[in-house]
C-alpha positions in Angstrom: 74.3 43.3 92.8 73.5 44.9 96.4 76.2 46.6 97.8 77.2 46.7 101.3 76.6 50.6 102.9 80.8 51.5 104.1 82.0 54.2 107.0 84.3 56.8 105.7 86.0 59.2 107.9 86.7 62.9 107.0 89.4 65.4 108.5 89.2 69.4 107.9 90.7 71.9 109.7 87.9 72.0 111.7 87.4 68.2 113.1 86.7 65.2 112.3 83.5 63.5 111.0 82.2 60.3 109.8 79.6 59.4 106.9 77.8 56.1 105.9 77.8 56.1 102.1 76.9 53.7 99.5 80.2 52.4 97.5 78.1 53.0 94.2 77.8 56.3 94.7 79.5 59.3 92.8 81.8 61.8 95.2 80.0 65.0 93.9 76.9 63.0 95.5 78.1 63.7 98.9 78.4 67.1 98.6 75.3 67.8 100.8 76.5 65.8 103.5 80.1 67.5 103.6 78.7 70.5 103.5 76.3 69.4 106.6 79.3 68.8 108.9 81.5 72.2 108.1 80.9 75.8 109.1 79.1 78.3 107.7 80.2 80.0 104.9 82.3 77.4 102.8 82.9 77.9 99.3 81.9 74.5 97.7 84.0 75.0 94.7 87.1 74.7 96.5 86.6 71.6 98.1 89.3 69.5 97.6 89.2 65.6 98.7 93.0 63.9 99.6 94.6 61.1 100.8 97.3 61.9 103.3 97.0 65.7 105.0 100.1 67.2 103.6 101.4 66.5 100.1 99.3 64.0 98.8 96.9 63.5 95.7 94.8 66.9 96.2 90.9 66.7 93.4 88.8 68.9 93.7 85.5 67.3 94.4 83.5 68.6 91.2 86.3 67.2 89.5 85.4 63.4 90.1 81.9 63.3 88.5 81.3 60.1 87.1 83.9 58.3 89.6 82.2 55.9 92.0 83.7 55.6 95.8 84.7 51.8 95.2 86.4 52.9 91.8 89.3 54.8 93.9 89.6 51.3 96.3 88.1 52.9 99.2 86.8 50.4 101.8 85.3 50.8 105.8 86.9 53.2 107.5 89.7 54.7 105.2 90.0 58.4 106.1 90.0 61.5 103.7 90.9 64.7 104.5 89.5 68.3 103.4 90.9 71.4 102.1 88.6 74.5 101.3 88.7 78.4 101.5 85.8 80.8 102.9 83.4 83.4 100.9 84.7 86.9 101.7 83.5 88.3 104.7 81.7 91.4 105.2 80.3 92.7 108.2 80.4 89.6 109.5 78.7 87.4 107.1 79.6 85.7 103.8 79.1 86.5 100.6 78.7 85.3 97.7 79.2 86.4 93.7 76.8 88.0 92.2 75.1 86.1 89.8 75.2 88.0 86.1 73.6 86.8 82.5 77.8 85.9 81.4 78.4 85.0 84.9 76.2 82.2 86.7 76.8 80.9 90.2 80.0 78.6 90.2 78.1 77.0 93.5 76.6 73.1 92.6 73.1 73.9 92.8 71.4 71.1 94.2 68.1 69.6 93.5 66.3 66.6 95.6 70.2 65.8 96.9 71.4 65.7 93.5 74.2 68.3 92.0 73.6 70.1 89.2 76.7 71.0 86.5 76.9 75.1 86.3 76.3 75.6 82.5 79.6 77.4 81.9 82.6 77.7 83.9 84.7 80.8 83.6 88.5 81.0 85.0 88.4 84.4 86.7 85.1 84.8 89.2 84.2 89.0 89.5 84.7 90.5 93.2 81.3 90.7 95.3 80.0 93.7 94.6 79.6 95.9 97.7 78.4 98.8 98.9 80.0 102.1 99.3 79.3 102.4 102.5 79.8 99.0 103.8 82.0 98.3 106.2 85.0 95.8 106.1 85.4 93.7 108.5 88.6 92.3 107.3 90.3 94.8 104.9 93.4 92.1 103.8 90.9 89.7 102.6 89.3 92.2 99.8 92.4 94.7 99.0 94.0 94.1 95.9 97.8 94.3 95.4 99.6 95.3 92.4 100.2 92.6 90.3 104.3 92.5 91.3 103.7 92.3 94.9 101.0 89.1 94.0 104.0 87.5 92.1 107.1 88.3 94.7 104.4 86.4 97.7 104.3 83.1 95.5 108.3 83.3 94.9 110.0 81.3 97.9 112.8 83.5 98.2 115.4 81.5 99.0 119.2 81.8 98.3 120.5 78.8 96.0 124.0 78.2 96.9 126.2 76.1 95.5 128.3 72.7 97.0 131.5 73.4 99.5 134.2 71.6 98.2 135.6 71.6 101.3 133.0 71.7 104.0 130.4 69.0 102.1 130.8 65.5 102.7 127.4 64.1 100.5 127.4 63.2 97.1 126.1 65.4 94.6 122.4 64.8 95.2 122.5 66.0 99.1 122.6 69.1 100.9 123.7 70.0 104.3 124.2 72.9 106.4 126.8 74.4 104.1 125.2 74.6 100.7 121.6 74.4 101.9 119.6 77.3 100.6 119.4 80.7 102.4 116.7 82.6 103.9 116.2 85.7 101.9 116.5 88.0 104.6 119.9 85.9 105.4 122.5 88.4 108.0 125.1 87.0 106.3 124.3 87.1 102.6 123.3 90.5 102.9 126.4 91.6 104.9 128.2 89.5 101.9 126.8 91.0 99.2 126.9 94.9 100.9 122.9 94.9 100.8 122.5 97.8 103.6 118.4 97.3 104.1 116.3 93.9 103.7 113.5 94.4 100.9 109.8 95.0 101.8 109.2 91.2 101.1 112.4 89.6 102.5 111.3 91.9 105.4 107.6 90.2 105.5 109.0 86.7 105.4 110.9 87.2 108.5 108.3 88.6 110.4 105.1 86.4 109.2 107.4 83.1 110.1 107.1 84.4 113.6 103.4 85.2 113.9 102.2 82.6 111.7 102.9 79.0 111.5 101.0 76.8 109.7 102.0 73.4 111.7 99.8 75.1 114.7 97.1 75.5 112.2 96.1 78.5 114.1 94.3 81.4 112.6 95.3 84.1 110.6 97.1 87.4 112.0 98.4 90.1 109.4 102.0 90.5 110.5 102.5 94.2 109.4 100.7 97.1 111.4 101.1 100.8 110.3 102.3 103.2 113.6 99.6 105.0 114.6 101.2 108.4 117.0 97.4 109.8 116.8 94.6 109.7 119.5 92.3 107.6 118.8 88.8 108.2 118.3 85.5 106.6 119.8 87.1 105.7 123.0 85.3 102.4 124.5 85.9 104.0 128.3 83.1 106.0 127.6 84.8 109.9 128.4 84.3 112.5 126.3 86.3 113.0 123.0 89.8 114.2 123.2 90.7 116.9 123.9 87.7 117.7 126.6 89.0 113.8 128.0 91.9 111.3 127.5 93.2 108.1 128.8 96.0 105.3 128.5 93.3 103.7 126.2 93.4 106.0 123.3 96.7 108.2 124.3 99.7 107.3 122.0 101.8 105.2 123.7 105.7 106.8 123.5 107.7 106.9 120.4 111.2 105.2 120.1 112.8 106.2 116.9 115.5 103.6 115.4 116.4 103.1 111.9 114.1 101.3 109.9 115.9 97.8 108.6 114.2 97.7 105.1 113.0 99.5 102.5 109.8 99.3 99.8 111.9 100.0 97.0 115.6 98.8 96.8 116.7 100.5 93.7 115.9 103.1 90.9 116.8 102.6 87.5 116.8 105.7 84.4 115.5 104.0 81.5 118.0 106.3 79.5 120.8 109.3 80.3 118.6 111.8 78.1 116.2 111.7 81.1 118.4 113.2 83.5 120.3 115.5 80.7 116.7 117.1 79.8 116.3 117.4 83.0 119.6 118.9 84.1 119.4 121.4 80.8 116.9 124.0 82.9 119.8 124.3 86.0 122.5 124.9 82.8 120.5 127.7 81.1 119.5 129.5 83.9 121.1 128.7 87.0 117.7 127.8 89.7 116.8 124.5 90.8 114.0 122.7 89.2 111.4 120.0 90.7 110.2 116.8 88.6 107.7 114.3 89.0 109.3 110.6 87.8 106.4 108.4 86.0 107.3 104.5 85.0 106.3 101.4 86.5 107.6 99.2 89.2 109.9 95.6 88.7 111.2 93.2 90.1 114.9 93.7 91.4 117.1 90.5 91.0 120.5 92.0 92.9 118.2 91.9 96.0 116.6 88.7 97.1 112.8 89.7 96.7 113.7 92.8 95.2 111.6 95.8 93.8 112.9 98.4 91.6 111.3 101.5 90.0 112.2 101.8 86.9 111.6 105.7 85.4 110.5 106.6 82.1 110.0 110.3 82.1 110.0 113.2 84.1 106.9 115.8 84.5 107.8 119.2 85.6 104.8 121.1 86.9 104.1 124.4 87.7 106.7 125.8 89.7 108.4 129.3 90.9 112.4 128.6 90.7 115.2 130.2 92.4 119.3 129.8 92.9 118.4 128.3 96.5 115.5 126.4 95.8 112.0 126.1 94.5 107.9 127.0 95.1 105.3 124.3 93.7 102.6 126.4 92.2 99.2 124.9 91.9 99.1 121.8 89.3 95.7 121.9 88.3 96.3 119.1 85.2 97.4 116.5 87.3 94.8 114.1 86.8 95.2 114.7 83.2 98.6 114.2 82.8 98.1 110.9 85.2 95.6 109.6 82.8 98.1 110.1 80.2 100.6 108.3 82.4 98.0 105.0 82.6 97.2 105.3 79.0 100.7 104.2 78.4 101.2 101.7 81.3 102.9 104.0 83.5 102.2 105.2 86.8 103.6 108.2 89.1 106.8 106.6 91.1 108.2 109.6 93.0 110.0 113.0 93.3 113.5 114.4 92.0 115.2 118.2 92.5 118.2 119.5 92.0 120.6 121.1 95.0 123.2 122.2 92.4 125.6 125.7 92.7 128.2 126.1 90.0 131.8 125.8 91.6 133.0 128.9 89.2 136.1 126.7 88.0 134.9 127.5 84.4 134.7 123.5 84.2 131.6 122.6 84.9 132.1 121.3 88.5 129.8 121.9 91.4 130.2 122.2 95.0 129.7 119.3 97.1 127.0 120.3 99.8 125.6 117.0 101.0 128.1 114.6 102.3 129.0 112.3 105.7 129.8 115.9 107.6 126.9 117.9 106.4 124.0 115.9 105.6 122.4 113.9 102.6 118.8 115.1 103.3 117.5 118.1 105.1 114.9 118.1 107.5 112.6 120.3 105.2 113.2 117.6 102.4 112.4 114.9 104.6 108.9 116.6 105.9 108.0 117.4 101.6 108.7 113.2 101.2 106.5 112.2 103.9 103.7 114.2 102.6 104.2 112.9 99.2 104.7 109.7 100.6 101.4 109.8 102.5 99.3 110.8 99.8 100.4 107.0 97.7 100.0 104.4 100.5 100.8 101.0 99.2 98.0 98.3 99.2 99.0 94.8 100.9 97.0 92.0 102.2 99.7 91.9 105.2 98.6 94.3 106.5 95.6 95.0 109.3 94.9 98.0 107.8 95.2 96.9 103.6 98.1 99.0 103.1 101.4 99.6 104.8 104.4 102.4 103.8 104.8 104.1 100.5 106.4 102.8 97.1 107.0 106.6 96.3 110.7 107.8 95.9 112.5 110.2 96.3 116.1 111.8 94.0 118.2 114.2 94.4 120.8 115.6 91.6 123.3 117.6 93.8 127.5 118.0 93.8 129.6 114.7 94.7 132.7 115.1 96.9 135.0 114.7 92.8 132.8 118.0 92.2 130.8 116.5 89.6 126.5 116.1 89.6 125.4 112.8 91.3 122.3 111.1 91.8 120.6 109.9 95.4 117.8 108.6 96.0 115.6 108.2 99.8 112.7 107.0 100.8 111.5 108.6 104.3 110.5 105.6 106.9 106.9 104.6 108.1 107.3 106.3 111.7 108.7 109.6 109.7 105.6 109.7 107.5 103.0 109.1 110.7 105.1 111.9 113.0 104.5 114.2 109.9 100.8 113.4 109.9 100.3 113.4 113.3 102.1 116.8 113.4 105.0 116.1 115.9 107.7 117.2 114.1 108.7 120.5 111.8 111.9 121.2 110.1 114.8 123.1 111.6 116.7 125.8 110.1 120.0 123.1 110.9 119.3 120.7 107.7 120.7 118.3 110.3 118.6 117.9 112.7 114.4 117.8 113.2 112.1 119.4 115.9 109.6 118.0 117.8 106.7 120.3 118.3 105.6 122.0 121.6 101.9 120.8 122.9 101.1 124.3 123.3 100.3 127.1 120.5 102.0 129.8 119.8 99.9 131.9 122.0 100.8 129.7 125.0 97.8 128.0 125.2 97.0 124.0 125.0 97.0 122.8 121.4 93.5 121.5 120.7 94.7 120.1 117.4 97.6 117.3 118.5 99.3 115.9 121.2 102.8 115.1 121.9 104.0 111.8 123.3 107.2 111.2 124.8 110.1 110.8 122.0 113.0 109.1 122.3 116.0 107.7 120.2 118.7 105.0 120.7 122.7 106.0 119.2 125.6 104.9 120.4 127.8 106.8 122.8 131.6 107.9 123.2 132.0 104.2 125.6 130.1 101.9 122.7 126.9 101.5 124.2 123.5 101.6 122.7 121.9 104.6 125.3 118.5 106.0 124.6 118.2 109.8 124.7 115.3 112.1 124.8 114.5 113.8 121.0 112.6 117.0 122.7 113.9 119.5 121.4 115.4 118.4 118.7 116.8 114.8 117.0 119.0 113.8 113.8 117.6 113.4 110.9 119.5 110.2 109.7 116.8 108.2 111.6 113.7 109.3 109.8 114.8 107.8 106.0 116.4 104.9 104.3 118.9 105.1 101.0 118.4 103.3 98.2 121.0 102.8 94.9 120.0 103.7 91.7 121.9 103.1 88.0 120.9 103.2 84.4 120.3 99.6 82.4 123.1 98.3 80.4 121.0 98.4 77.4 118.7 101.1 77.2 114.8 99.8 76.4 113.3 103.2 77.1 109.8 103.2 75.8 109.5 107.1 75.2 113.0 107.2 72.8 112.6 110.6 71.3 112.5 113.2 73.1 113.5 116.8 71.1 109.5 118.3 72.1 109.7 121.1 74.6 109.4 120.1 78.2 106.5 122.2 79.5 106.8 125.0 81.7 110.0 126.1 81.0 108.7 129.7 79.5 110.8 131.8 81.8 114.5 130.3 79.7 112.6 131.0 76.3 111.1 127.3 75.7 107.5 127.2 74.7 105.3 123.8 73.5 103.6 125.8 70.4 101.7 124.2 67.4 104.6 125.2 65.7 106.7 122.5 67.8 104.4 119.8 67.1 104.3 120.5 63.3 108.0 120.3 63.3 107.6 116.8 65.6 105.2 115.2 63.5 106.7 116.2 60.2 103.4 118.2 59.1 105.3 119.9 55.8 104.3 116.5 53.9 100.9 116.7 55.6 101.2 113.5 57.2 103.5 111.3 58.9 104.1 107.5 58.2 106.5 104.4 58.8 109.0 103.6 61.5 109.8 106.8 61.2 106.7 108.5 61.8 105.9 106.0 65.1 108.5 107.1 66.6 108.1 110.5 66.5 105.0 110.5 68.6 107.2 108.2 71.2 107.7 111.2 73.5 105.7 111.8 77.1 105.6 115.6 76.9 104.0 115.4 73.2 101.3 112.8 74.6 100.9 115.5 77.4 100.6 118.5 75.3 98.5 116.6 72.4 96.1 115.5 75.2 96.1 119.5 76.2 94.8 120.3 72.5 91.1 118.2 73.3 91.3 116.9 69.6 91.6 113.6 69.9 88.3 111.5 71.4 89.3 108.7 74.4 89.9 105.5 72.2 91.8 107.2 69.3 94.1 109.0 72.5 94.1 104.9 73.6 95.5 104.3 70.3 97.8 106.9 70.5 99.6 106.3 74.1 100.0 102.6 72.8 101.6 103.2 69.7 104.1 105.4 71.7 104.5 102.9 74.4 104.6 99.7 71.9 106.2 101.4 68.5 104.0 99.3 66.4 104.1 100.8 62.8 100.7 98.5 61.9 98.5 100.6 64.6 100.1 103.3 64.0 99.2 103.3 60.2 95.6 102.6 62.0 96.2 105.7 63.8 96.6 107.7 60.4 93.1 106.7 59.5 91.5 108.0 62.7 89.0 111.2 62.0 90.6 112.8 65.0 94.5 112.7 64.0 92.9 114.4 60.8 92.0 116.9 62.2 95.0 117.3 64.4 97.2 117.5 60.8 94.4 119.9 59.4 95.4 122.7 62.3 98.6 121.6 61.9 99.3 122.6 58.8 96.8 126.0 59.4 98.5 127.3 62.3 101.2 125.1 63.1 104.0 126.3 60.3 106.8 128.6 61.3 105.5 132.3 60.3 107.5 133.7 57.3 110.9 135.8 58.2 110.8 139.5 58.1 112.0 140.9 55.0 115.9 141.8 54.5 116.5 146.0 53.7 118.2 144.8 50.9 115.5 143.0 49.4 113.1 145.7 49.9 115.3 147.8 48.3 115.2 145.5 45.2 111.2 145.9 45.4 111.5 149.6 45.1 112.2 152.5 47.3 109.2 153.3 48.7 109.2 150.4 50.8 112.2 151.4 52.4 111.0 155.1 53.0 108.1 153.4 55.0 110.2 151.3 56.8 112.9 154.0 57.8 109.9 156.5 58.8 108.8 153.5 61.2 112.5 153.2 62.5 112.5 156.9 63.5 109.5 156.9 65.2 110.8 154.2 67.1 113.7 155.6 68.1 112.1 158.1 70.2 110.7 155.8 72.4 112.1 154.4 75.7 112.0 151.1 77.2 113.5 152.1 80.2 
């Protein structure tokens, strides 16, 4: 029977549109037609065909093969609106996949009008490849986040609270003003709840509902933007390149310093005591402070709406020149190996901890309190070392007009509490403390109070060729109340440059690295050395093997990974092997790990070189053995006797 051609309209974001079709027709057929009326650079497998703009009955279109247009009740004029996202951009032009022998195009490749099915459809779809020297145009559309900060963005945040019995006059099933839910970056939950500084996400909600609202349908515009106290480069006024020229086009503009609201990370947790307590063991035997570098991964933080916590599984110690009053980083040339060991068992670096710690000489084990509300919390020296650090691991987001914005990196300090006893605290240093460091505007003072801001000239007396100073300035409150701004040249607190964050240990302890009686490296200089001998004793080599839960658990320490990864022995997948039976504790691979040909030949020098030499012979048994052993013996005493060690 001859069906009479219909008029269907379309809506995108884009316009509007009409289409003469043919009721008997399939929706995948009009495909080529859609794709005539929309821009450039569409990708066709996200078109999605509804019935109402917002909230209605969203298919894909390459979903409805086989479903005719009169099927669905469409007749002459209805109206259908269309959702799609874009191909990737890069400079300036779309791209698409890259077409591999596991991976054909997703795209409906079409033949005299007519779509073809792709021949296999796979769930994930790989990254264009690009070029390494191609330039982005839009760096949050290709940067990829960490896999927490992808799951905190499709959380909605909000504050569930519960119905006033006396302020709510619905039934059960309504809501009003009084029990609706809260914004997560709510004044007066947080002031409720004693949460000092909004989280990095509860932060980025409050700020993107400002500059982006989707009932304008306007454009996209990263909310977030990095300071930036440099000169710019490449200059479109066209005078030559700072310093030989400058203008208000490229000259930083000047810097007011206020405390920063939020913070990346709101908390850090200890997986276990023991971490500290190893840690804390170098300052008992010996007196000087000690440096550490925390590894663990990141979580989410559920005392904090949109929350992130770093949770710490071990401490590093590298290479390092300690004193009573503080310490000297030597060069750490293994770090990339003992960060490969860290991703080998899921873990990642996460920040900084030292010790401030002087004996109070009660005989009691108490320490003075040096940082409190009259003194400081942290120096100006400590708060230059964080920014560095903090420079060095920015933190990707796609909020950002850059790709990445602040730091995740932490930082801990073990010093006296005002009760005399050791306390943890831990700081992050704020995005305008980390860009002053880098643009060199600031040094530490010798007041652990206070910071500098540099001079524009050298020491010489000439101009600096190197940086240039803007105009610094702080807000604080005065004697009268009022919020006045002052001028930081020469010299500003410190308190504005970093955020504090809490910190705790879990109620039950999950630590993944549970025994932990192996050396710590680098602690030569109070008599503790990782030898062969140490990791014969670990592994239990006396039997000439190790086995069950026992056995797993022994190799379920960071610094024995470390040190075993030191030896070269073991090739890359039975090291795999290794780091995940530490991390997991599974006795089944770890009984695979037995039968590797590299741990056999770890046990084989084990058991060669790695047993305790035998004790030096008593007098009194040599005497049983006969007396000319002892006449040797006391001929070697005298001749030793005449020699000096001074």
């Amino acid at each position: 029977m001859f069906s009479k051609p219909i008029l269907l309209r379309f809506e995108s974001r884009d316009g509007q549109f009409r289409l003469t079709v043919d009721p008997t027709d399939e929706f995948p057929a009009l495909l080529p037609q859609i794709l005539d009326n929309l821009p450039n650079g569409v990708d066709s497998r996200t078109l999605t065909l509804s019935n109402k703009p917002y909230a209605g009955e969203d298919r894909l279109l390459s979903s409805l093969k086989g479903v005719a247009i009169e099927r669905v009740g469409l007749k002459h004029g209805d109206k259908l609106y269309i959702k799609y996202k874009e191909l990737p951009q890069v400079n300036g032009h779309s791209v698409a996949p890259v077409a591999t022998p596991l991976q054909p195009h997703n795209f409906s490749n079409r033949l005299n009008g007519l779509p073809i099915a792709p021949a296999e459809v796979l769930p994930i779809t790989p990254l264009p490849q690009l070029h390494s020297t191609a330039t982005i145009k839009n760096p949050w559309q290709v940067v990829r986040q960490s896999p927490l900060d992808d799951r905190l963005d499709s959380q909605d945040g909000k504050i569930a609270r519960a119905r006033d019995l006396k302020m709510c006059k619905h039934g059960s099933k309504g809501m009003c003003d009084y029990c609706m839910p809260l914004e997560p970056f709510s004044p007066k939950y947080l002031e409720q709840k004693k949460i000092k500084h909004l989280s990095f996400h509860s932060h980025l909600r409050k700020i993107n509902s400002a500059t982006n609202k989707p009932e304008l349908k306007s454009s996209y515009m990263p909310p977030l933007s990095e300071p930036y106290y440099r000169v710019k480069r490449d200059c479109p006024s066209g005078h030559p390149q700072w310093p030989e020229g400058i203008c208000t086009k490229c000259q930083p503009s000047a810097i007011t310093l206020q405390p920063q609201p939020y913070r990346m990370v709101d908390h850090v947790e200890f997986a276990s005591p023991g971490i500290i307590d190893s840690f804390l063991n170098f300052w008992r035997k010996c007196g000087a402070q000690r440096v550490g570098y925390l590894y663990g991964h990141y979580e989410e933080y559920l005392e904090v709406p949109l929350g992130i916590k770093a949770v710490v599984e071990a401490i590093y110690e590298p290479p390092q020149i300690d004193e009573i009053d503080g310490c000297t980083l030597s060069v750490w040339e293994g770090e990339k190996e003992i960060d490969g060991v860290a991703n080998l068992c899921g873990l990642q670096k996460l920040g900084v901890i030292f010790t401030d710690l002087i004996d109070a000489g009660a005989g009691d084990g108490t320490v003075v309190c040096k940082r409190h509300a009259d003194s400081y919390y942290l120096s100006s020296l400590e708060v230059t070392f964080s920014a560095r650090l903090q420079a060095q691991f920015p933190k990707a987001t796609k909020w950002s007009d850059t790709g990445r914005f602040g730091s995740d990196f932490v930082t801990c300090v073990v010093s006296g509490d005002e009760d005399g006893g050791i306390a943890i605290s831990c700081f992050q240093v704020s995005n305008s403390a980390v860009e002053m460091v880098r643009a060199d505007l600031i040094e530490p003072s010798a007041d652990p109070t206070v910071m500098l801001v540099r001079n524009a000239d050298e020491e010489d007396g000439s101009e600096s060729r190197t940086r240039y100073i803007p105009e610094v300035f702080y807000r604080r409150i005065n004697e009268y109340g009022a919020s006045v701004q002052e001028n930081a040249k020469p010299s500003f607190p410190v308190e504005y440059l970093f955020v504090t964050l809490t910190h705790g240990f879990p109620k039950d302890t999950t630590a993944i690295f549970n025994a932990s009686e192996f050396p710590i490296e680098n602690r030569e200089i109070i008599g503790e050395a990782q030898e062969l001998r140490s990791v014969a004793k670990k592994l239990g080599v006396s039997s000439g093997k190790i086995g069950g839960e026992k056995g797993v658990r022994s190799v379920a320490d960071f610094h024995l990974l470390c040190f075993i990864h030191g030896m070269g022995i073991l090739g890359k997948e039975e090291e795999s092997l290794l780091c995940h039976v530490a991390r997991t504790h599974d006795i089944a691979e770890g009984f695979q790990l037995l039968n590797t040909s590299g741990w056999a030949t770890l046990l084989a020098i084990l058991q060669e070189s790695g047993e305790r030499p035998p004790k030096r012979p008593s007098p009194a048994s040599l005497a049983e053995e006969g007396r000319g052993y002892l006449e040797d013996s006391e001929q070697l005493a005298k001749r030793f006797k005449a020699t000096s060690l001074r």
